[in-house]
C-alpha positions as CSV (number, residue, x, y, z in Angstrom):
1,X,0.0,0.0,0.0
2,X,2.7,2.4,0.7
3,X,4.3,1.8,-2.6
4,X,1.0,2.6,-4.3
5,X,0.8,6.1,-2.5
6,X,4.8,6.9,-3.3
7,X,3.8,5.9,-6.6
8,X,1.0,8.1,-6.8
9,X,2.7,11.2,-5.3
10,X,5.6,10.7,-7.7
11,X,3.2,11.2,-10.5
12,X,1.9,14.1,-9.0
13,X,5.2,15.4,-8.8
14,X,6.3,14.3,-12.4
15,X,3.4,16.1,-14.2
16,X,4.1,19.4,-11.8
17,X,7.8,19.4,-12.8
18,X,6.9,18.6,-16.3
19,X,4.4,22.0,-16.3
20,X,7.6,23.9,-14.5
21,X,10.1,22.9,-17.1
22,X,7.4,23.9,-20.3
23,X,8.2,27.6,-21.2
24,X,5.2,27.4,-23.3
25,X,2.7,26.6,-20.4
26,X,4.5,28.9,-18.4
27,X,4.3,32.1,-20.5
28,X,0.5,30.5,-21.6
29,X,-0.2,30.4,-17.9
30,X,1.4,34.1,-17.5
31,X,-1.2,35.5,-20.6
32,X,-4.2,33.8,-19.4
33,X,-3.3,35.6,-15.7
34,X,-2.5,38.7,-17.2
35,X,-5.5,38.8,-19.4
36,X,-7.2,38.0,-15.6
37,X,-6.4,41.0,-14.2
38,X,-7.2,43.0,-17.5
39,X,-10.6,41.5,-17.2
40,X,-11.6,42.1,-13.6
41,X,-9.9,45.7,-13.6
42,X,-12.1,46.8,-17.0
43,X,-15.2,45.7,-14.3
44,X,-15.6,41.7,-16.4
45,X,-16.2,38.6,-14.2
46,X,-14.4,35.4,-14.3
47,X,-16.5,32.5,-15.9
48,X,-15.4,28.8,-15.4
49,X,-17.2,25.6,-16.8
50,X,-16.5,22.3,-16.4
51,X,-17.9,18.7,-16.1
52,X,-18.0,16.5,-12.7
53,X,-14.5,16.8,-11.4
54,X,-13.6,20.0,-13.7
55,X,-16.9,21.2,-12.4
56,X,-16.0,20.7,-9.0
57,X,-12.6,22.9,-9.7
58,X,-14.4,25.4,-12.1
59,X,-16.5,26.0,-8.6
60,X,-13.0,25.9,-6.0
61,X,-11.7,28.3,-8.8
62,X,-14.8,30.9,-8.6
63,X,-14.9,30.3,-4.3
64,X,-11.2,31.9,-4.4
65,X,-11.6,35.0,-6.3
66,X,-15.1,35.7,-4.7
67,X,-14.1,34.8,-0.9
68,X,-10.3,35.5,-1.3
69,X,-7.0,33.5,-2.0
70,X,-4.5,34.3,0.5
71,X,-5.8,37.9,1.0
72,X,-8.1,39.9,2.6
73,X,-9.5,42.0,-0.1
74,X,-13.1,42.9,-1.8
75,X,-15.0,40.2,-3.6
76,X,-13.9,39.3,-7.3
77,X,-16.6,38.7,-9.5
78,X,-16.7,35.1,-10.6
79,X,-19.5,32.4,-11.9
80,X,-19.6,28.7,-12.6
81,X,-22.0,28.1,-15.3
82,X,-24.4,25.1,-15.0
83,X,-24.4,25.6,-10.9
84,X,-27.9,26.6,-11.0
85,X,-29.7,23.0,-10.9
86,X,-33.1,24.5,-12.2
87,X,-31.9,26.6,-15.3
88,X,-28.9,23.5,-16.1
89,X,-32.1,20.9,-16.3
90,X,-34.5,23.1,-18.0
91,X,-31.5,23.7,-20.6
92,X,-31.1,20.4,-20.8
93,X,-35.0,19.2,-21.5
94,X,-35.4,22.3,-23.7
95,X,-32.5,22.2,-26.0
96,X,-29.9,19.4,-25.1
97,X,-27.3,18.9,-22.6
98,X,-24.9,20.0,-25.1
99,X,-26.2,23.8,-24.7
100,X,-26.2,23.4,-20.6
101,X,-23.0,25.9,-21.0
102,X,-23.6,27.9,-23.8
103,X,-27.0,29.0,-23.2
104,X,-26.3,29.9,-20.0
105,X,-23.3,32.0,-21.0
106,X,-25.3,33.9,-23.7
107,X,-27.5,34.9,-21.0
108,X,-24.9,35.8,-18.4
109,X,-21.7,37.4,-20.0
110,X,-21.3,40.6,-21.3
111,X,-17.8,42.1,-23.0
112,X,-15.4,42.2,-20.8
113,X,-15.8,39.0,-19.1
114,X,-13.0,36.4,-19.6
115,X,-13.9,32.8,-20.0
116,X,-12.4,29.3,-18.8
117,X,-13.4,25.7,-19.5
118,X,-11.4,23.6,-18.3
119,X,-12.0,19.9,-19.5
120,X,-9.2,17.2,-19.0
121,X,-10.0,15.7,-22.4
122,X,-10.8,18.8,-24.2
123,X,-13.2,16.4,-26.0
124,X,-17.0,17.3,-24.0
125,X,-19.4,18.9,-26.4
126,X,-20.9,21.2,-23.8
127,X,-17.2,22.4,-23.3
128,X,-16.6,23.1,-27.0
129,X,-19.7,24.2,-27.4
130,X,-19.2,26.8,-24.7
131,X,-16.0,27.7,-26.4
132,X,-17.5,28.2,-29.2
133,X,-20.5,30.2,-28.1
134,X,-18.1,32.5,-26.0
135,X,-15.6,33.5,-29.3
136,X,-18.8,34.4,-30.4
137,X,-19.6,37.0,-28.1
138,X,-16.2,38.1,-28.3
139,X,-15.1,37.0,-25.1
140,X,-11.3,36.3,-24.1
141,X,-11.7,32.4,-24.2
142,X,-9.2,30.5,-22.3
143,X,-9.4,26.3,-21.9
144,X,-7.4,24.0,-19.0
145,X,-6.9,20.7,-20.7
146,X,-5.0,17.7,-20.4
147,X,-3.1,14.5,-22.7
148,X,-3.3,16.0,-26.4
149,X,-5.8,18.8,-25.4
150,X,-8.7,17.5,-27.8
151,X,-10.6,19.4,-29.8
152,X,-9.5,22.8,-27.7
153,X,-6.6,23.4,-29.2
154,X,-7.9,24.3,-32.5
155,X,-10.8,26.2,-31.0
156,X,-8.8,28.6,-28.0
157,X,-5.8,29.0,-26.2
158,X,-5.2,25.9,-24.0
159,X,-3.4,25.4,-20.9
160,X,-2.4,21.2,-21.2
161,X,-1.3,19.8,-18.4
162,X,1.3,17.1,-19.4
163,X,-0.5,14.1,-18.4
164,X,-3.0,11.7,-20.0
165,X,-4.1,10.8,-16.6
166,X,-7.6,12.6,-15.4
167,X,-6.4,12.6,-12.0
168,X,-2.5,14.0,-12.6
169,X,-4.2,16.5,-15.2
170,X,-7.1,17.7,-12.3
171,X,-4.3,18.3,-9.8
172,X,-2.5,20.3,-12.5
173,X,-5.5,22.5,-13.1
174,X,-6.0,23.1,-10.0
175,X,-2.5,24.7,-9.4
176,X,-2.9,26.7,-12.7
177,X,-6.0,28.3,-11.0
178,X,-4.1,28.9,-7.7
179,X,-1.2,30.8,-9.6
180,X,-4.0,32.6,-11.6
181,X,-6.0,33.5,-8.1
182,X,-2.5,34.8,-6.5
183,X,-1.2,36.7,-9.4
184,X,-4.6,38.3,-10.1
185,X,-4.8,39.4,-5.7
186,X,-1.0,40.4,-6.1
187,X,-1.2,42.6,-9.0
188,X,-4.8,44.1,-8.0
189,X,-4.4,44.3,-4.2
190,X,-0.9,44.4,-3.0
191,X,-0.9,46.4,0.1
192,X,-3.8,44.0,1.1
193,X,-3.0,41.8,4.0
194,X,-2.8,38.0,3.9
């Protein structure tokens, strides 16, 4: 049993120091947290989408810029689409579950929002057609994926964690949205306390 979890953290570790040693993630991860802090400073919100564990982070994602990240500071405005249960299943039964994301989004951003999806396959159809739905509107598009990326690659800028393993790529995302979070509170509220 120990081996497993060694073998387990190891991988972790692996697909972290892969993402540290990729200039290309790195500057892509830079842009996406620059264009952040453009978004939230020209009075945008944050929007995040995601399926069952991507959900899960879209929503862990949104909690830290609303609540805060490591500072005390005014609320960020953030929203996970599909986290109303009522307007996701009406969306669903009226149109199909492949519009869950971009229905929602055509009702609830407005031009200077900046969106993320972040799917680890870059595959789901309510993903892509969020993506697509979101370009056009005009909205900075942004898309945390994983393996080969999927579809997202030729659709938006894609941060791909270097793993074909759901689990390796969700830890991944998650510390690409906690470097996101602390570079957005650094830039927009540095002489807030942590």
């Amino acid at each position: 049993m120990l081996s497993k979890i060694k073998n387990e953290i190891e991988a972790s570790i692996d697909a972290k120091r892969k993402s540290l040693e990729d200039e290309k993630l790195l500057n892509q991860l830079a842009f996406i947290a620059e264009k952040s802090v453009n978004c939230l400073r020209s009075g945008g919100k944050i929007i995040l989408a995601g399926n069952g564990g991507s959900f899960a982070d879209a929503q862990h994602l949104a909690a830290e810029f609303v609540c805060r990240f490591r500072k005390d500071r005014k609320p960020l405005p953030s929203l996970v689409l599909g986290a109303n249960a009522s307007l996701a299943t009406a969306i669903s039964n009226d149109y199909s579950y492949d519009r869950i994301f971009g229905r929602e989004l055509e009702g609830m951003a407005q031009k200077d929002d900046l969106f993320i999806a972040i799917s680890t396959s870059g595959n789901s159809n309510n993903i892509i057609d969020a993506v697509r739905t979101a370009r056009a509107l005009g909205i900075e598009t942004y898309a945390l994926t994983g393996g080969t990326g999927g579809n997202l690659p030729s659709l938006c800028q894609c941060l791909i964690a270097p793993s074909d393993v759901t689990a390796r790529i969700q830890e991944c995302h998650i510390l690409y949205g906690h470097i996101i979070c602390d570079i957005v509170e650094e830039t927009l509220f540095p002489e807030s306390p942590e």
